[in-house]
C-alpha positions in Angstrom: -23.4 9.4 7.8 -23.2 7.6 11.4 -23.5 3.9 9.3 -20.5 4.8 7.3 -18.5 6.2 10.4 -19.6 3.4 12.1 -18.3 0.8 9.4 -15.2 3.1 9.1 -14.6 2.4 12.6 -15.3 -1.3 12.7 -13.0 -1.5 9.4 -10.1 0.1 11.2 -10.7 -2.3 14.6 -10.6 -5.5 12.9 -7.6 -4.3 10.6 -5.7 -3.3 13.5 -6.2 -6.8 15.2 -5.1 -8.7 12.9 -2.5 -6.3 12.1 -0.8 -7.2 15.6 -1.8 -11.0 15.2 0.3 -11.3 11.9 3.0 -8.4 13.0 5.2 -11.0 15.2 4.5 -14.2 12.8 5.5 -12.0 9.8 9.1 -11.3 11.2 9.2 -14.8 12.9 8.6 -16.5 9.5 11.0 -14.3 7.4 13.8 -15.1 9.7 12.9 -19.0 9.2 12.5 -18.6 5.9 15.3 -17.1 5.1 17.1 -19.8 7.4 15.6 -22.9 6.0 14.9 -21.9 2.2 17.7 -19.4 1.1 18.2 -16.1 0.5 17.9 -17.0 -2.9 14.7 -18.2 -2.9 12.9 -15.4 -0.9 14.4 -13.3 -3.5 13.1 -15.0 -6.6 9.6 -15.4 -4.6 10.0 -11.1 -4.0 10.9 -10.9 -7.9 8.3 -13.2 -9.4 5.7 -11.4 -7.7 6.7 -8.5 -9.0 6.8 -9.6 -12.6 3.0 -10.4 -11.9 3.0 -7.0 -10.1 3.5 -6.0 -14.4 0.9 -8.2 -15.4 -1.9 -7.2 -13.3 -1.8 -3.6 -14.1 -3.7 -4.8 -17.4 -6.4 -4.6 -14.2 -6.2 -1.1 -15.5 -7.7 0.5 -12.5 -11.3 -1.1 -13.0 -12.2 -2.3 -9.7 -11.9 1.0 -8.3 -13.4 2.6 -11.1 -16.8 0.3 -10.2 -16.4 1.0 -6.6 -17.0 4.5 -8.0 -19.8 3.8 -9.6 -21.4 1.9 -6.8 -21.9 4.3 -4.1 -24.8 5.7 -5.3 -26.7 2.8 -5.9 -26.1 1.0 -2.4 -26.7 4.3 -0.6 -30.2 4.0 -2.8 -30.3 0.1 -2.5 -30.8 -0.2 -6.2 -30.4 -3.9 -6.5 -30.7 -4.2 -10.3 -27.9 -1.6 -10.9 -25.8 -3.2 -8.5 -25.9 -6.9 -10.2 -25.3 -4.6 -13.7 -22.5 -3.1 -12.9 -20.6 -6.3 -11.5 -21.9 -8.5 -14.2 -19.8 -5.7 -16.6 -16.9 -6.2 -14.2 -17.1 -10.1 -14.0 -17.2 -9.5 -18.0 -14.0 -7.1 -18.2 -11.9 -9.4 -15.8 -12.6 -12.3 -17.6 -10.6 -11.0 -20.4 -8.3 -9.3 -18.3 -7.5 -12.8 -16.7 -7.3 -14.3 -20.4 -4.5 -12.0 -21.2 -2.4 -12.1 -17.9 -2.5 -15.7 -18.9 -0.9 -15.4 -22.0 1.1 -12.8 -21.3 2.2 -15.3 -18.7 2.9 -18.1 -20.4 5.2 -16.0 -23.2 7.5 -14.1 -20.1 8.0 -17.7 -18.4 9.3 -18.6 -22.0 12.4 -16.3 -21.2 12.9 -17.7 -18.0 15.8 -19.9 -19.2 17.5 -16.3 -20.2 16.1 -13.9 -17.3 17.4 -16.6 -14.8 20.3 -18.3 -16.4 23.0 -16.9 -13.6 20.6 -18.4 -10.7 21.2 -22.2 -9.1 17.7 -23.1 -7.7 17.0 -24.4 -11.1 14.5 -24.0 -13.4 12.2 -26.0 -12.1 11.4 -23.9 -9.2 11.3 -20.9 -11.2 8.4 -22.3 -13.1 6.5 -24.0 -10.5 6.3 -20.7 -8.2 5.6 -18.7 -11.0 2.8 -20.4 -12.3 1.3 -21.2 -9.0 1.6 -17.2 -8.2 0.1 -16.7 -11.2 -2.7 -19.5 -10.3 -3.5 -17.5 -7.6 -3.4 -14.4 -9.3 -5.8 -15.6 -11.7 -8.9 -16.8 -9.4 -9.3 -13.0 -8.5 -10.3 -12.2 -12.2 -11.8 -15.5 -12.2 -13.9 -16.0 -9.8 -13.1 -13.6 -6.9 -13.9 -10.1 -9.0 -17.5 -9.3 -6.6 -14.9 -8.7 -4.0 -15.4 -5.0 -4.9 -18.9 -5.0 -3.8 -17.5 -5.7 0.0 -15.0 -2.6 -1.0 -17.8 0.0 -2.1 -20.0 -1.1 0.8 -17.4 -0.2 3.7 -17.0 -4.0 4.5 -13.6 -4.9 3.8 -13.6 -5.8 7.2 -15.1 -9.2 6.3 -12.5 -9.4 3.8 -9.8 -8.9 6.5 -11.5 -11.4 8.8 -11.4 -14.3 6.3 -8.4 -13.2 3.8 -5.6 -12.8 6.9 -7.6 -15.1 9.2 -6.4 -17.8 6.2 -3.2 -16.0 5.9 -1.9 -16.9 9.6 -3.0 -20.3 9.4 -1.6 -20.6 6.1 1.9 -18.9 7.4 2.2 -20.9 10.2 1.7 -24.4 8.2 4.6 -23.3 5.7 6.5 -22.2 8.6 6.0 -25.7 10.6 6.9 -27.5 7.1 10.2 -25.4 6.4 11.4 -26.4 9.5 10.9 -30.2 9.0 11.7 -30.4 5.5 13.0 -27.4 4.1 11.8 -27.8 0.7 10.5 -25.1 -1.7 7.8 -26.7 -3.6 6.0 -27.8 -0.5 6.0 -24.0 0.6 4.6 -22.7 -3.1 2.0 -25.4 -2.7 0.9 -24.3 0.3 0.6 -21.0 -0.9 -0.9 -21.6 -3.7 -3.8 -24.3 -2.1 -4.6 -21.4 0.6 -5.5 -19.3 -2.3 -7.7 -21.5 -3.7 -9.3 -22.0 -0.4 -9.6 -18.2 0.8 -11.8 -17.9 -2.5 -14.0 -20.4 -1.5 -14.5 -19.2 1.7 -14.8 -15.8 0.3 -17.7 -16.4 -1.7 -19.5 -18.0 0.1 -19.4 -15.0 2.6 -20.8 -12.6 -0.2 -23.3 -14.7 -1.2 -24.5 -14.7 2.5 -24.2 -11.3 3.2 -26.1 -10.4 -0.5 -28.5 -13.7 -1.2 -29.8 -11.2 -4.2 -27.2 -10.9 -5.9 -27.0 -12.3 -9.3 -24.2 -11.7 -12.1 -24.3 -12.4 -15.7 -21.0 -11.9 -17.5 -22.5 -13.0 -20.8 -24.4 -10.3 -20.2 -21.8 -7.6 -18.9 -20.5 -6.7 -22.7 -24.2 -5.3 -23.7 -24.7 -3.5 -20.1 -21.1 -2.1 -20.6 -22.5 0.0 -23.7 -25.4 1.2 -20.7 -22.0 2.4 -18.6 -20.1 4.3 -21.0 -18.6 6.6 -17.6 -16.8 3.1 -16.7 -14.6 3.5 -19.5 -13.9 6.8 -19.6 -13.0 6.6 -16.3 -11.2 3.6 -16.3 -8.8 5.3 -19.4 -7.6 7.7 -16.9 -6.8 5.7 -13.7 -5.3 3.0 -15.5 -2.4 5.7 -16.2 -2.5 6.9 -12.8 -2.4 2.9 -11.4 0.7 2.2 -13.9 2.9 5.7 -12.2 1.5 4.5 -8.7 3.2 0.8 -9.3 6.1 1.6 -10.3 7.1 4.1 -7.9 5.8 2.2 -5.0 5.6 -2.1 -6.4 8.6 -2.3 -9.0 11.4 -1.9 -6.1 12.7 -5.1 -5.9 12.7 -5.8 -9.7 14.9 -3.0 -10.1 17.0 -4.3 -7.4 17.5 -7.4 -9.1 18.2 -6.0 -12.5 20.6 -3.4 -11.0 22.1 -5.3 -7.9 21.6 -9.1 -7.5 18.8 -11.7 -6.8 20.2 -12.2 -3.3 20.4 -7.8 -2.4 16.5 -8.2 -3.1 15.9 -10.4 -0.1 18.2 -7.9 1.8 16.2 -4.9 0.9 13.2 -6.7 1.4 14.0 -6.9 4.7 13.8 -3.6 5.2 10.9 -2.7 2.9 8.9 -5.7 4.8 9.5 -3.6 8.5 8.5 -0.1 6.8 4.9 -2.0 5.5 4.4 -3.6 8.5 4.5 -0.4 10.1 3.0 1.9 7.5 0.0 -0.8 7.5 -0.5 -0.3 11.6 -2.2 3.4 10.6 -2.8 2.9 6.9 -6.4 0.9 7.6 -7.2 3.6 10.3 -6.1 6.8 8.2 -8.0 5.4 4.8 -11.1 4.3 6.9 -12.4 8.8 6.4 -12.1 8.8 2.6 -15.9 7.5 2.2 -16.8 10.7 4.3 -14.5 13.1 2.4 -16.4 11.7 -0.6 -19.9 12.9 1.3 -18.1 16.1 2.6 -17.1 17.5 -1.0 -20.4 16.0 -2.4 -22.4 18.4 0.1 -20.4 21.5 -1.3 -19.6 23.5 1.7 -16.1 25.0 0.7 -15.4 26.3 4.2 -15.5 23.2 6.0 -14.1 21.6 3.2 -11.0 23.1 4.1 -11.3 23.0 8.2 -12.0 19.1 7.7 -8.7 18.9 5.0 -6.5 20.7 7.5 -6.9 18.8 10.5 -6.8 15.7 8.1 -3.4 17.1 7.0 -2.4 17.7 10.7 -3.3 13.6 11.6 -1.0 12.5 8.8 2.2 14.4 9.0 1.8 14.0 12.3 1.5 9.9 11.6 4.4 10.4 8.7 6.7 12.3 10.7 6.5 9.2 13.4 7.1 6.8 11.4 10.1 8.7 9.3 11.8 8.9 12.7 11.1 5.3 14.1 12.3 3.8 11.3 15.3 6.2 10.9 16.4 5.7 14.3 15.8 1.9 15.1 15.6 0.0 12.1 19.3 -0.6 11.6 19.4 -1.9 15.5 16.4 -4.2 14.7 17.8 -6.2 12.2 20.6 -6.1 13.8 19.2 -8.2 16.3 16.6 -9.6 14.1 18.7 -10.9 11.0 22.6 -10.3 12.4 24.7 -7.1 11.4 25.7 -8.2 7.9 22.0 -7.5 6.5 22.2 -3.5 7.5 22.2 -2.3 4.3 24.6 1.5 3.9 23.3 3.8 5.8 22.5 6.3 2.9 19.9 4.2 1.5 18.0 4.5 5.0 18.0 8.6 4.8 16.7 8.3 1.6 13.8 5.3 2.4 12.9 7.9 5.6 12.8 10.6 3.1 10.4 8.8 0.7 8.5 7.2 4.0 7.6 10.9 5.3 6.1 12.0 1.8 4.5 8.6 0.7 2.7 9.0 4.2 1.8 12.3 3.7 0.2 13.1 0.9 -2.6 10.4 1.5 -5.1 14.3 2.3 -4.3 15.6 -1.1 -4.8 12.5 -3.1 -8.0 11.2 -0.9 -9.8 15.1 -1.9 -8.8 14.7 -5.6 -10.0 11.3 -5.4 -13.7 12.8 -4.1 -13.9 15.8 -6.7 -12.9 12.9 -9.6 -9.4 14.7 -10.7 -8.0 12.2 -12.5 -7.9 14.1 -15.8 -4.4 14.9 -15.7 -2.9 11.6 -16.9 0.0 14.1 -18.3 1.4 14.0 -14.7 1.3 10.7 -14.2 3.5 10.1 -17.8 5.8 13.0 -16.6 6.0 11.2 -13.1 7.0 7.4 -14.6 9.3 8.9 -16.8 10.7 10.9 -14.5 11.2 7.9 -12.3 12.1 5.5 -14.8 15.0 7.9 -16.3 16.5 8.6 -13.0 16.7 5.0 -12.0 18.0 3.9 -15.0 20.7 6.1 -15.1 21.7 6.4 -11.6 21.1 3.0 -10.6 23.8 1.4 -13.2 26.2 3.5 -11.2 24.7 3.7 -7.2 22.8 0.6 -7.1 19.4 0.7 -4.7 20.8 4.5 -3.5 19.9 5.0 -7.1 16.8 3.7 -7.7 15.5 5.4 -4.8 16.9 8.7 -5.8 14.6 8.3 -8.9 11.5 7.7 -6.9 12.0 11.1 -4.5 13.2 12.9 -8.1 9.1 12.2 -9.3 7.4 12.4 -5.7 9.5 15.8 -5.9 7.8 17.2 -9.0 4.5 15.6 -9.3 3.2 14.8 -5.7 4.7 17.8 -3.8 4.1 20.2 -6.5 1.7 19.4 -8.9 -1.1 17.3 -6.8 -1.6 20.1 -4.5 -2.0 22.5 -7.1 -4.4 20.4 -9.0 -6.7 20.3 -5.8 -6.5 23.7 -4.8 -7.2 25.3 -8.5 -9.6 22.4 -10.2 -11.2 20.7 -6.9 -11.1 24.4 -4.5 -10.8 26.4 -6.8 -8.8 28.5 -4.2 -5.6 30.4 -5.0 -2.3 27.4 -3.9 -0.5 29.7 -1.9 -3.2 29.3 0.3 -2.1 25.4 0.8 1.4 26.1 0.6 1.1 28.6 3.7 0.1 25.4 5.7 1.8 23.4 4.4 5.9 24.7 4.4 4.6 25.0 8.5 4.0 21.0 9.0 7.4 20.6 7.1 9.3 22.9 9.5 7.5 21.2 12.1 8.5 18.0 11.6 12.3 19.5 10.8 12.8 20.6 14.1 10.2 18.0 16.2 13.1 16.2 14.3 16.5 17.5 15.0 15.2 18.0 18.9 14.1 14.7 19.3 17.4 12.6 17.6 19.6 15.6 19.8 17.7 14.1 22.8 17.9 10.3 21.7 22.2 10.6 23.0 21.3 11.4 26.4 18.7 7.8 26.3 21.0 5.1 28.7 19.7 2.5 26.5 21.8 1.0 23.8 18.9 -0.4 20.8 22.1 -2.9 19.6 22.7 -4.4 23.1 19.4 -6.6 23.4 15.6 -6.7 22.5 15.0 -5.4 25.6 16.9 -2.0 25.3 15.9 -1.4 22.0 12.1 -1.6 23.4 13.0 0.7 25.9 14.4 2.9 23.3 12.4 3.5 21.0 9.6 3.5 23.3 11.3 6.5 25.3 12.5 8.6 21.9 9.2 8.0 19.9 7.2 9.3 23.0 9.8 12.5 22.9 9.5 12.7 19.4 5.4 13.0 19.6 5.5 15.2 22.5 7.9 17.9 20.9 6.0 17.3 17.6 2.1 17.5 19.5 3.2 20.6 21.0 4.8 22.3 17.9 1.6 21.7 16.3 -0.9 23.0 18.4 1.2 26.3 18.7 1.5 27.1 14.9 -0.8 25.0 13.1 -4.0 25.9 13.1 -5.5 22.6 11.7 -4.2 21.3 14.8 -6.5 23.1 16.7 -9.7 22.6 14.9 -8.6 18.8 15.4 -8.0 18.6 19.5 -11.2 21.2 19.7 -13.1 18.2 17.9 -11.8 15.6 20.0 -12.7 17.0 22.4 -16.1 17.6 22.0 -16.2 14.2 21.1 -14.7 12.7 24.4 -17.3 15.0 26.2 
């Protein structure tokens, strides 16, 4: 157990690094991109990814279905099973890759149609496309043992070599935009640095596992030896297709509903809310290998202690970041981009809406993941079509207000509802209104940490709009308020709150 905390650790540290390395060069760059290239362009780049967004779910959840599948094995070091069950995954991507290809090739064949109201041409459509799609391609290709560094709590290599290229790789396009602004140069760039990062990546695994040999001729017969992979796969591949489209299919939507260049507006603001989401994402996902080892030991009763303070950490994290963004977003890009990119102000209220539950429910999902409840791929139907219907309908007449409305419409039913329910009768097997009494509690919390903390943000003599420095001081002064309040709420009526400063505690002594 200390290995895997250990590498949990080390995974968060080396995320978080590079998470502040690439933080500033992110914004930088978008700002000269959108300078030197176009809006236009950074919104067919945002679109055409998201086409291959499509394409890719024919990944249909496999590499984290062999992750599964792995843990046992390299806790038992069982090299033979290892090299078996990525041979059948080096066999399953290879046809996965074959038919993203041609699935490919017959979407670009509508290109003409899908962007005949654009003026960057044609021949930038199909050159970033394909390239994209190059790129895309080498991971089923080539790059598919990359879930061996996953299952073995080393994606921190990954990280090290992946957005070590990244930075270099930004900084070139952004040094070549500047002296020639031309858009094949910049897909070129992108697309040679993905042919490089798999170079360098495999030459990393084969260093860090010399033993390990893959046959895909061989994976079809060993897949027959698997027959969980399948099974398994069938039900998180409709779990994977709900989970893009609520959280990847944004900006397609935008352009279907809105316009090619509202994409690269909204983009501007979905590229902050990452950025920031990403700063405790790495940190917050680094515990799921020990909930897995928790729930496999059986104890119910700390089961629970360990989900509550779990569930104290991240609406504590969601409720920060639902009021950082909500208060000092729209002054950012004020100052960042210039006042005519603040998008209306409704569509923030509902993006801090979707922020606080997309943050929170990371607990619930990370315990189903550990007792395997995926069976109910009813909810993840009811949940697309939920979503789908809703955005259809309301986006035709409200735009991105719309299409955001449908995504809180599904969270609503299926992740607030339903997964909790799911855990607590199939995975707890305890009665809900047991979760629900804790739960409705970190909601008022965070109601009222809140309302106090935006009542206390008027009396700040700091104006966010006025300068970079003000808005610093600003939001450092109202986010510390805002955790204060919240902190203190918590640890009077939450007990998971408790539990978790009791073991920090101990652990600082």
């Amino acid at each position: 157990m200390s290995g895997r905390v250990h590498k949990s650790i080390l995974n968060a540290e080396v995320n978080l690094i590079f998470y502040f390395l690439s933080l500033f060069l992110a914004f930088f760059s978008r700002k000269t991109f959108l300078d030197c290239l176009g809006d236009e362009f950074i919104g067919l780049t945002g679109t055409l990814n998201n086409i291959l967004g499509y394409l890719n779910l024919a990944e249909l959840g496999i590499g984290s279905c062999i992750s599964y599948f792995l843990f046992k094995p390299l806790q038992s070091n069982n090299h033979q099973e290892i090299q078996e069950l990525l041979s059948v995954i080096g066999y399953l991507y290879q046809r996965i890759g074959l038919i993203i290809l041609a699935c490919g090739i017959t979407i670009s064949a509508f290109f003409p149609l899908i962007f005949s109201d654009e003026t960057l041409g044609l021949g930038i459509v199909y050159f970033s496309f394909f390239s994209f799609l190059g790129s895309s391609l080498i991971g089923y290709f080539i790059n598919y043992r990359q879930v061996l560094l996953s299952a073995d709590q080393k994606n921190y290599l990954v990280a090290i070599y992946f957005q070590s290229a990244g930075i270099i790789k930004t900084a070139i396009q952004i040094f070549l935009a500047l002296i020639y602004k031309n858009l094949y140069i910049w897909v070129a760039i992108e697309f040679l640095f993905g042919i490089l990062g798999c170079i360098i990546l495999n030459w990393k695994i084969n260093k860090e596992y010399p033993w390990l040999k893959t046959d895909k001729n061989q994976g079809k017969l060993l897949l027959k030896k698997y027959p969980g992979v399948l099974k398994n796969t069938k039900q998180i591949f409709i779990h994977q297709i709900k989970d893009f489209i609520l959280s990847k299919s944004d900006e397609l939507f935008v352009f279907i509903f809105v316009s090619l260049k509202m994409v690269a507006y909204y983009g501007n603001y979905i590229m902050i809310i990452s950025k920031v989401s990403l700063l405790f994402k790495s940190a917050l996902d680094s515990v799921n290998a020990g909930i897995g080892n928790l729930v496999a030991e059986g104890n119910k009763s700390q089961m629970l202690k360990v989900f509550w303070e779990l569930m104290t950490i991240r609406h504590f994290v969601a409720g920060v970041l639902c009021y950082s963004i909500y208060c000092f977003i729209e002054p950012f890009i004020n100052l960042w981009l210039g006042s005519e990119y603040i998008l209306d102000h409704r569509i923030l209220v509902l993006l801090a809406i979707y922020i606080y539950i997309s943050n929170s429910r990371g607990v619930v999902d990370a315990f189903n993941h550990a007792h395997g409840l995926y069976a109910d791929v009813w909810s993840a139907w009811a949940e697309l079509i939920l979503n789908v219907s809703v955005t259809i309908v309301a986006g035709i007449y409200y735009g991105i207000i719309g299409i955001l409305l449908g995504k809180l419409v599904s969270l609503g039913f299926i992740v607030i509802w339903w997964k909790p329910y799911y855990l607590f009768s199939a995975g707890f097997k305890s009665p809900i209104s047991l979760y629900w009494n804790g739960a409705i509690r970190y909601y008022l919390i965070f109601a009222l940490s809140f309302t106090l903390s935006s009542y206390f943000n008027k009396f700040i003599p700091f104006n966010p709009y006025n300068s970079f420095y003000s808005w610093i001081i600003s939001c450092t002064i109202s986010i510390f308020a805002y955790m204060l309040i919240n902190v203190s709420l918590l640890l009077c009526f939450a007990k998971g709150a408790r539990d978790c400063a009791k073991r920090f505690k101990f652990k600082k002594a």
